[in-house]
N, C-alpha and C positions, 0 to 999 in steps of 0.2 A: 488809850485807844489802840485796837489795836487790828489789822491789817490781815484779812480775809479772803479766799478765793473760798466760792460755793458751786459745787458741780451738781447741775438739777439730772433728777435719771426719767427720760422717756419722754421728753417734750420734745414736739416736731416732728414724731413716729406713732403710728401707730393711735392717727386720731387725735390727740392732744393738739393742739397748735395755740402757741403764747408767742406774741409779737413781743420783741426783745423792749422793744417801748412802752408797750404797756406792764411786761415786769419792773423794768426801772422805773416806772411810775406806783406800781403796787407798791412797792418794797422802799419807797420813798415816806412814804407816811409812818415808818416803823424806826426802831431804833438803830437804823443805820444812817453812816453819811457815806459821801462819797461813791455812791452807787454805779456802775459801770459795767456792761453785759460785753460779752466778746462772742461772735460770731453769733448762729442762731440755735446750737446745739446746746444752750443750760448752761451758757460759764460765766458768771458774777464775779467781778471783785466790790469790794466792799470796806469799809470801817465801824467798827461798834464796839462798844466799852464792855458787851457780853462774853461771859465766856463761849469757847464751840459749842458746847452741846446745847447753851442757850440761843446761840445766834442758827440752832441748825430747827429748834423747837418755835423759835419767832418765823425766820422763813417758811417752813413747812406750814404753817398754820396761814401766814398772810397767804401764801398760794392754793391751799384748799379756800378762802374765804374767796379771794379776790377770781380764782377760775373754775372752781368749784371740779376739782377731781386731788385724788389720792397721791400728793406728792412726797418725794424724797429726795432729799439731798442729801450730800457728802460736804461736811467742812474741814478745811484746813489750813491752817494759822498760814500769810503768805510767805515768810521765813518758810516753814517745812515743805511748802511749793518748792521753792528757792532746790532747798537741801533733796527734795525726789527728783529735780529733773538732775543734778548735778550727779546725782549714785549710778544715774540709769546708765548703764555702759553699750546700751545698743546706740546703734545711728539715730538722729531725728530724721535725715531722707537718705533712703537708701534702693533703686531700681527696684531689687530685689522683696526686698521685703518693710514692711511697716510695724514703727514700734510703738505698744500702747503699754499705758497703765492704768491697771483697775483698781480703784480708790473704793477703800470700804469704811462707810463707820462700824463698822462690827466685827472686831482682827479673826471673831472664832469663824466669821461666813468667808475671810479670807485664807483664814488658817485653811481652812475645807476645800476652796476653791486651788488653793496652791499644793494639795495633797492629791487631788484630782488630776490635773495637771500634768503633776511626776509621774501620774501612771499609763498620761497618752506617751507613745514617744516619740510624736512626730512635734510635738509645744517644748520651741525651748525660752522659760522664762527665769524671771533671780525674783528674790523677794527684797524690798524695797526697806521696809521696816512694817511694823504692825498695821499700819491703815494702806498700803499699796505694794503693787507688785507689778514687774514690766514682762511682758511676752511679746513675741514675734510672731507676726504673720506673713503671710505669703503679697507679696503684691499683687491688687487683682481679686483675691479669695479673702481676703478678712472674713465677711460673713458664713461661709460656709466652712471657716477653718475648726477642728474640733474645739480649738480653747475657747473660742467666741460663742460656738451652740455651752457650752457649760455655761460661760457666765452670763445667757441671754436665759436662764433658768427662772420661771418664777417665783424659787426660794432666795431669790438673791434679790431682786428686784426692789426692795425694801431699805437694802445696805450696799451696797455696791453701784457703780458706774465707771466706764471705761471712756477715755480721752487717748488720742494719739500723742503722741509725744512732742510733735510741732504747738499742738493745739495749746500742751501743758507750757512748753515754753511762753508761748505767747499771754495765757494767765499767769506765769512767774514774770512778767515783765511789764506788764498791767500794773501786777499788786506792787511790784517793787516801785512804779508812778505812782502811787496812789500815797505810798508809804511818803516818796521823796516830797508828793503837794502836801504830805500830812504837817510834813516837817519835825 
């Protein structure tokens, strides 16, 4: 069994609205146990004997049936949660500025997105490993900052989603409960 955080992309904007209740009860009937939603922004942890790209093919599918719109998620094992918050070498709070990472299942829509990136020069980000990468924004302006208009692109939209970095901690400490009830 093994020990999951799933990042859903675009629930609670933009029209969608999914009660964190009624996902933990979608997602109950499928081959997960331990089911557990963090905040109202799409952040699951989970357990299932699937591999990722099966437990990312079972979710996506229960949540087109059970709400009936085009979703996507990001999976990653809760170890490699663990292992992206510990690499990120920005602040998790910092006055100044806010630190996020954009989790991608598809490293070549990341490769692209961190190539883009390097060529504003007001984005300073690191890349993570192949499925994420951390950038800094402005406290106050996140959404109008230029990294955040690239990755709010509807070519990405499919593979990608972005978590602040408080947020990510709080699913690396979920899934590391989830792992320790596993036993």
């Amino acid at each position: 069994m093994t020990s999951y955080a799933v990042f859903l992309r675009g629930i609670n904007v933009g029209g969608i609205n999914i009660k964190m209740a009624d996902l933990k009860e979608a997602l109950q009937g499928g081959p997960f146990t331990g089911v557990k939603t963090l905040l109202a922004s799409g952040n699951v942890v989970l357990a299932s004997e699937l591999e990722p790209a099966a437990v990312k093919q079972e979710f996506e599918t229960t949540l087109r049936k059970a709400f009936g719109y085009d979703a996507w998620v990001v999976v990653v094992t809760a170890d490699r949660v663990a292992e992206l918050v510990a690499a990120c070498r920005y602040p998790a709070d910092d006055k100044t500025t806010h630190t996020y990472l954009t989790l991608a299942s598809d490293p070549a829509a990341l490769d692209e997105l961190f190539a883009a990136g390097e060529a504003l020069d007001s984005v300073e980000q690191e890349r993570l490993g192949p499925e994420a990468l951390a950038w800094l924004a402005p406290a106050g302006g996140t959404l109008e900052s230029p990294f955040s208009k690239l990755t709010a692109k509807p070519k990405y939209k499919a593979s990608t989603t972005t978590r602040n970095l408080r947020t990510m901690i709080k699913v690396r400490d979920a899934a590391a409960a989830l792992e320790t009830a596993a036993g």
